[in-house]
Structure formats: C-alpha cells, structure tokens
C-alpha positions as CSV (number, residue, x, y, z in Angstrom):
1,X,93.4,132.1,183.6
2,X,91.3,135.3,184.2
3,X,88.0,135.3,185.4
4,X,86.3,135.9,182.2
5,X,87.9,133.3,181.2
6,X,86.8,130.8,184.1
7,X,83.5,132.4,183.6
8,X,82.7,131.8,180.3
9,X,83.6,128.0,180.9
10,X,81.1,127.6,183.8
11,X,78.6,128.9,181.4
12,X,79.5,126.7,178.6
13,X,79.6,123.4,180.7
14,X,76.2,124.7,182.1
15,X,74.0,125.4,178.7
16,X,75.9,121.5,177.7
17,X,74.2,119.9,181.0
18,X,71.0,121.2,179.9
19,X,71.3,120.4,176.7
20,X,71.7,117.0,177.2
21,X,69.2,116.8,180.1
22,X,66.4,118.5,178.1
23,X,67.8,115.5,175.3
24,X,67.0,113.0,178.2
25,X,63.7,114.2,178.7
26,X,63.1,114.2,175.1
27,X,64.0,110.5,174.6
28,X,61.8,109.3,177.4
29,X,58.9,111.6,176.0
30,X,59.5,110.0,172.2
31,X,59.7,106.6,173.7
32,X,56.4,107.0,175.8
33,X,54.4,108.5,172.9
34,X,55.9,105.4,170.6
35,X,54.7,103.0,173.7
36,X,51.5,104.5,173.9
37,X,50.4,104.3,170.8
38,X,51.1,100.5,170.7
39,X,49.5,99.8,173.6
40,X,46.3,101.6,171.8
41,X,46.8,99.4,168.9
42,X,47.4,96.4,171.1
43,X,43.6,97.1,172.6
44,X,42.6,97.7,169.2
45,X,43.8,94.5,167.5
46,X,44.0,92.2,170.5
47,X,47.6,91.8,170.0
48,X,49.0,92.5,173.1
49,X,52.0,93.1,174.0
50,X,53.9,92.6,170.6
51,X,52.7,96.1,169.4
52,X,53.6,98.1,172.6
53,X,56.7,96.0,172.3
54,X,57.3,96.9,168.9
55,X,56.6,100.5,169.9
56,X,58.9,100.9,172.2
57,X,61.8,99.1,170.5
58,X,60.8,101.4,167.7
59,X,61.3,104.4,169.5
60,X,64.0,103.6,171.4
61,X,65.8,102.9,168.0
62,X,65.1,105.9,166.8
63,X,66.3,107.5,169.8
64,X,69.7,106.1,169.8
65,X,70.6,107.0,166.3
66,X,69.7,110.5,167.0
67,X,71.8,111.1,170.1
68,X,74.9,108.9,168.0
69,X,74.3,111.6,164.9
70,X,73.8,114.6,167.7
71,X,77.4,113.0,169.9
72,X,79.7,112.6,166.4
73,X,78.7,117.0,166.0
C-alpha cells in the first residue's frame, strides 16, 4: 500500500466519524426541540407529562427512521 493510499483512508474514516457524530448531535437536538415543545403544551393544557412524552417518542421515532434510511445508503 503506498502512502497516498493509507492517506486517503485516514481521511475517509475521519470525514465518516464526523459525519455520524454531527448525526448524533442532530438527533439529541431534534429530540430536545420535540420534548420542549411538549412540555410547553403540557403547561398549556395541564396535561402533563403525556404531551412531553408523546414529544419525545415522536421525535425519537422520527430520528430512528432517518439514521435506518441514512445506514441502508
């Protein structure tokens, strides 16, 4: 194998890593925004916690079947 060669690997397993950690940020981000806004609707309504509840399992749904269409690229 010739440097280039090893190179160009390092590189390529280094953008993955951050691709996937900046994807790992982003699901935490979606899932705190979905949270958040049912806890505000929980004050609102006085239906806590089903609505933060709800939130988050919304979120977190939607989460997983965009890393499961992202992984099968």
């Amino acid at each position: 194998m010739t440097d280039m060669d090893e190179k160009k690997r390092d590189t390529d397993t280094g953008r993955s890593g951050l691709r996937w950690m900046g994807a790992g940020i982003e699901f935490c981000g979606v899932i705190a925004v979905f949270t958040f806004f049912g806890y505000l609707l929980d004050s609102y309504f006085h239906t806590s916690p089903w609505l933060l509840l709800a939130g988050f399992f919304v979120g977190f749904s939607g989460m997983v079947y965009l890393f499961y269409k992202e992984s099968k690229k």
